[in-house]
N, C-alpha and C positions, 0 to 999 in steps of 0.2 A: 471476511477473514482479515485480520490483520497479523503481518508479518512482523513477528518481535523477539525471532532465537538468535541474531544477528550477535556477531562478538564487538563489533564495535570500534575493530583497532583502529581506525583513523581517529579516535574521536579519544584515543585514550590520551592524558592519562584519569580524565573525567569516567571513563566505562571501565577501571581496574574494580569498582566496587559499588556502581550502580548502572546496572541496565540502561542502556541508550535511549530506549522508550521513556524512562521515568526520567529523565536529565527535565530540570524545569525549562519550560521556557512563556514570554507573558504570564505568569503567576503561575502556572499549573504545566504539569507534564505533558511532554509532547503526545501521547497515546491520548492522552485526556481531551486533548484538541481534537483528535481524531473522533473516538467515539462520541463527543460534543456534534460533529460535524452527520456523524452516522446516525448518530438519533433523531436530531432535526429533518432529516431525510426521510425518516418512517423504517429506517434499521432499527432492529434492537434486538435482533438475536446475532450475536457474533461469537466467534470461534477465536481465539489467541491461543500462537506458538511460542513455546520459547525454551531454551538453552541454557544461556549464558545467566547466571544468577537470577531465574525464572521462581525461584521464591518470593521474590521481592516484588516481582509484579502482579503474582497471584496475593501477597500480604495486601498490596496498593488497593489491587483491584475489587479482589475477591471475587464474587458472582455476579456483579456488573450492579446491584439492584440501586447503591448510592448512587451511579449515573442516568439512572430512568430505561436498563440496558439487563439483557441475560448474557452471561460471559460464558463460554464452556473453553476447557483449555487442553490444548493439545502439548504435552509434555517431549521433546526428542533429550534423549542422552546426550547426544551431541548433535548438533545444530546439518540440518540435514539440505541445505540450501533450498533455492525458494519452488524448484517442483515437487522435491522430496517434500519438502514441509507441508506442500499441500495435497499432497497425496499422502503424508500419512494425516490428514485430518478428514479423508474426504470419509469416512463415516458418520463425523460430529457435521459437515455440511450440507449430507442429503445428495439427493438426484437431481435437484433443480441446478440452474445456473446459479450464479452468487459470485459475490464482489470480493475483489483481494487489494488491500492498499498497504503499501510497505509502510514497515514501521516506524521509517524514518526520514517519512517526507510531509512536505506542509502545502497544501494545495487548497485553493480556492475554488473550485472546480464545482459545477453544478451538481452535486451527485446522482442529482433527479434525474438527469438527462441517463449518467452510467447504468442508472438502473433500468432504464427505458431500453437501454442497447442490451443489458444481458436480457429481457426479457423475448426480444428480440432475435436473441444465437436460434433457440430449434429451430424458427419459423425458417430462418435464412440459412440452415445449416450450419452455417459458420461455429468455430469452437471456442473464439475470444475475441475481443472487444477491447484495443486496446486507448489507453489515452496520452496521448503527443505531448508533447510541448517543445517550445523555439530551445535550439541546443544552449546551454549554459556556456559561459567561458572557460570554465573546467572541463568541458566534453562536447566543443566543437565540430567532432564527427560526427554526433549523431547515434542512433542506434539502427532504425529501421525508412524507408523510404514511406512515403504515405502517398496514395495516386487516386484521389475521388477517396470514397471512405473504407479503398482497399490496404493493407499493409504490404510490404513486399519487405525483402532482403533488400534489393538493390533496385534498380533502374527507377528512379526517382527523387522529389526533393526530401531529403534526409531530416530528422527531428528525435528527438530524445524521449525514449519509453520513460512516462512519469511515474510508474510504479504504483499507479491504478490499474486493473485492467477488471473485464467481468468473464469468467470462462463459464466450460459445462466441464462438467467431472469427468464425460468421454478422456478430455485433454491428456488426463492424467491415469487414467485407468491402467494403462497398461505397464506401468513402472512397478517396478516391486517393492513392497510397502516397508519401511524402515531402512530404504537406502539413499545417500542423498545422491540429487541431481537438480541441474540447474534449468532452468526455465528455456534460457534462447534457444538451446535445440530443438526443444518440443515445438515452439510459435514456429523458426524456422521452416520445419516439419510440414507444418500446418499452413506457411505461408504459398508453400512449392503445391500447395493443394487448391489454393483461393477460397481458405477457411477462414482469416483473421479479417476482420475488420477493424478498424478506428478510427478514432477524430481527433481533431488539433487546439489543442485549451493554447490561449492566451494571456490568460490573466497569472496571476500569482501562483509562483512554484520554487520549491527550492527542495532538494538534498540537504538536508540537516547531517551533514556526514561528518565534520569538523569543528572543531569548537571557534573558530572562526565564522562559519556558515550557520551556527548555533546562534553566537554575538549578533549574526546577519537578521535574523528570525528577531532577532529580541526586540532589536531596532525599527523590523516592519512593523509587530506588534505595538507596538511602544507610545504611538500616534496615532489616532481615527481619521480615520475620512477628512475631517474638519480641521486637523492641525492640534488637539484640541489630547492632554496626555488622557492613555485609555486604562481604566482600572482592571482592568481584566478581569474583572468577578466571574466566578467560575455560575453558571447558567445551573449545576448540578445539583436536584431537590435534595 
């Protein structure tokens, strides 16, 4: 699932009349990165939320098929934050575990590995699988402690939820369906249990939250490996 009912206000006044997901960045929309990334993986059935000028991503999108991908979309009235959202989509997601990445972040991240870990929750009980990263200088606290590949609230070294994570639908079940609610409760919840697990990515991440941190993204894109300008051609048949 990809999270993309988000209003966008940091990043306005770019998001007064295009959806944050679709804002270009290296030639092609930020979402486009994503499902690019998700397919390569051996995803291609995903589930997209959205709110804020959510026509426009379903015009983009459509039913995923020009990205080599099945799109289903979960529609809220108004934007029902990130447990609501996924609790009102857990019919289009099944009983199985399955991956959620916000729709407004850029990650480098193995996904094979994320997928490895939700497959991973029944056997270990566990309800979510989250994925770390070194806190940014905009959010030096941190979000959650990480201690072996346990998650806690507190007593340890602290690190920034990247807005990957893998759950089981358990997580969310019990919230009532078309009301929003936010996520950190629920993991909290879950963490006073010794239900969450995670790991620690190092490589490339960023919150695409500003149009500054947008420019930031353009700039990483922008150059290959080699120093060498990158075309960005879009990979999608």
């Amino acid at each position: 699932m990809i999270l993309a009912a988000g209003r966008g206000e940091r990043m306005r006044p770019l998001t007064d009349h295009c959806p944050k997901p679709l804002l270009a960045v290296g030639g092609k929309p930020l979402i486009v990165h994503q499902i690019e990334r998700l397919r390569a993986a051996g995803i291609t059935t995903l589930v997209i939320n959205h709110a804020h000028l959510g026509a426009q991503l379903e015009a983009a999108l459509g039913d995923g098929r020009a990205f080599g991908v099945q799109i289903a979309w979960s529609r809220e009235h108004t934007a029902l934050e990130t447990a609501g959202g996924i609790r009102q989509a857990l019919p289009l997601l099944g009983d199985a575990p399955f991956l959620v990445l916000n729709g407004d972040v850029y990650c480098d991240a193995d996904l094979g590995q994320l997928i490895a870990a939700a497959e991973q929750l029944l056997a270990t009980g566990d309800l979510a699988h989250l994925l770390l990263v070194p806190n940014p200088n905009h959010h030096p606290e941190g979000d959650f402690a990480l201690v072996g590949d346990r998650v806690r609230d507190r007593d340890g070294p602290r690190f920034t939820f990247s807005g990957l994570g893998a759950y089981r639908p358990a997580l969310f079940a019990d919230l009532p369906a078309g009301q929003a609610a936010k996520l950190a409760p629920l993991l909290r919840a879950a963490m006073t249990r010794g239900q969450v697990a995670g790991s620690l990515h190092t490589g490339y991440w960023l919150d695409v939250g500003t149009p500054a941190r947008l420019a930031e993204l353009e700039r990483h894109l922008g150059v290959d490996t080699f120093g060498r300008p990158d075309r960005m051609t879009s990979s999608a048949p």
